[in-house]
C-alpha angles and dihedrals in degrees: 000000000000115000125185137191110211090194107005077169097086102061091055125249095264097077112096106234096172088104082082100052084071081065101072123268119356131183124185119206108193085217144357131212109210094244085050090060115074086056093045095055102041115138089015117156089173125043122196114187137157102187106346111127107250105204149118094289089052104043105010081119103044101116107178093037112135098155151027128185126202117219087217153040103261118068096186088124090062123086090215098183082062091055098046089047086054087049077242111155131222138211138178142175128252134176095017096111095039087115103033089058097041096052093043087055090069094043086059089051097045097051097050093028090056101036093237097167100054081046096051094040083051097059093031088055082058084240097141095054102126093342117174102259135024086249129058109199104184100124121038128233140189141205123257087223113103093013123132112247114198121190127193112196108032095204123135089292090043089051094040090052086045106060085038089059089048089059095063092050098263117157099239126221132154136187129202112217090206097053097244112171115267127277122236119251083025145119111221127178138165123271101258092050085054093053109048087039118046117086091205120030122207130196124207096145134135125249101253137140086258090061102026103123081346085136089052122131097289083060083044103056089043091056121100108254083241107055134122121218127203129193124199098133110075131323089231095061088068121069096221096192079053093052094042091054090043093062101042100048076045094244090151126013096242146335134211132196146206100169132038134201091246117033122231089037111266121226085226092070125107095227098065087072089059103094104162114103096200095063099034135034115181124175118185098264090287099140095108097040110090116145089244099044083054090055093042087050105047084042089069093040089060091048097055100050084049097057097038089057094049089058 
């Protein structure tokens, strides 16, 4: 069996990979252009990608290829009628990152919902070197208990950070931008009613046609002056020249970020003009990455080649 990693890159150097060299031959490529592809692949019987494009252009010519395996959830980089037309299976991964998101939701908020970064600047200024009280009270803060907490995509990460909210005494409401049926033990309401409610606003939806630009200037006007929005959906649901206006006309409080409409960030995005820490929080799209999601992840990964080879 020949297995090869089109951009081995993507899932960091600190993984241990070497379950796969048991497999039979194995080469890892740290990234892959799309007109590189077709020759780098070659004899595969095995594919391993994380966002290279898997169609016709890329494996028309792959002879011996039976499988390829995504190092994700999301398999919008696979032409999947094309596969199926080759008799080429597909595999992802779901449900590995559940923690990791859900816990890095709460790192964005706090942050912002703390003002962390005023505080840190203070002491860091030396500011509070010999200060006059104990307590500095420049920038207010407030307690999680009693907010309103609003959710859009109730998936595994919306529910996780749900019933995490609801820990620290949020009121708990979520909306589906699609219209999908309720969910039991659950407090669904419609979008607008989301939006002019919730005192902090998460994101764990899908890209679709239904949450593309869904968070846009309308959202936005709806929105309480003091909200917090968090995005760890997907940078595109998010109209970031709409975000960028919103909090500097001080529409909502803050914002933080895990995805980006363009990865890695443009510097033709708005959003690189925003310096100030206290009203926007952006990481480089590291929700998921935990060094225990990725295990859990290229475990997965290893077990499914294997089974799908003992078939």
């Amino acid at each position: 069996m020949k297995i090869v990693f089109l951009d081995a890159k993507t899932i960091g150097d600190d993984i241990d990979l070497s379950g796969f060299d048991k497999l039979g031959e194995v080469i890892k490529y740290p990234f892959t252009k799309t007109s590189e592809a077709s020759e780098r692949i070659g004899d595969a019987d095995v594919l391993i990608v994380n966002k290279v494009q898997v169609n016709e252009e890329t494996i028309g010519s792959a002879s011996n290829l039976k499988l390829v395996c995504v190092t994700a959830t999301g398999t919008n980089n696979l032409d999947k009628d094309y596969l199926a037309k080759r008799n080429i299976e597909w595999r992802n991964v779901a449900g590995y990152s559940t923690e990791s998101v859900a816990q890095h939701t709460f790192a964005l908020l706090f942050y912002l919902f703390e003002k962390l970064p005023y505080y840190d600047k203070y002491v860091k200024d030396e500011k509070y070197v010999n200060d006059i009280i104990f307590t500095h009270f420049e920038q207010r803060f407030h307690e999680l208990n009693g907010k309103t907490w609003g959710i859009i995509g109730l998936g595994a990460i919306g529910r996780r950070v749900y019933e995490i909210a609801k820990c620290f005494g949020c009121k708990m409401i979520y909306a589906s931008a699609s219209g999908s049926k309720p969910q039991e033990g659950y407090n669904q309401v419609d979008m607008d009613t989301l939006l002019k409610e919730a005192d902090i606003i998460s994101i764990h939806a899908p890209l679709n046609e239904s949450t593309e630009n869904l968070i846009n200037k309308e959202a936005f006007d709806k929105m309480k002056k003091s909200a917090i929005l968090i995005n760890v959906g997907r940078g595109p649901i998010v109209n970031e020249q709409d975000l960028y206006d919103a909090l500097n006309e001080d529409k909502i409080v803050a914002a933080g970020l895990d995805v980006l409409s363009v990865e890695p960030m443009s510097d033709t995005n708005p959003l690189v003009k925003m310096k100030d820490s206290n009203k926007l929080f952006i990481t480089p799209h590291i929700a998921w990455a935990s060094i225990e999601a990725r295990i859990r992840l290229m475990d997965t990964i290893l077990q499914q080649v294997t089974e799908f080879f003992k078939k």
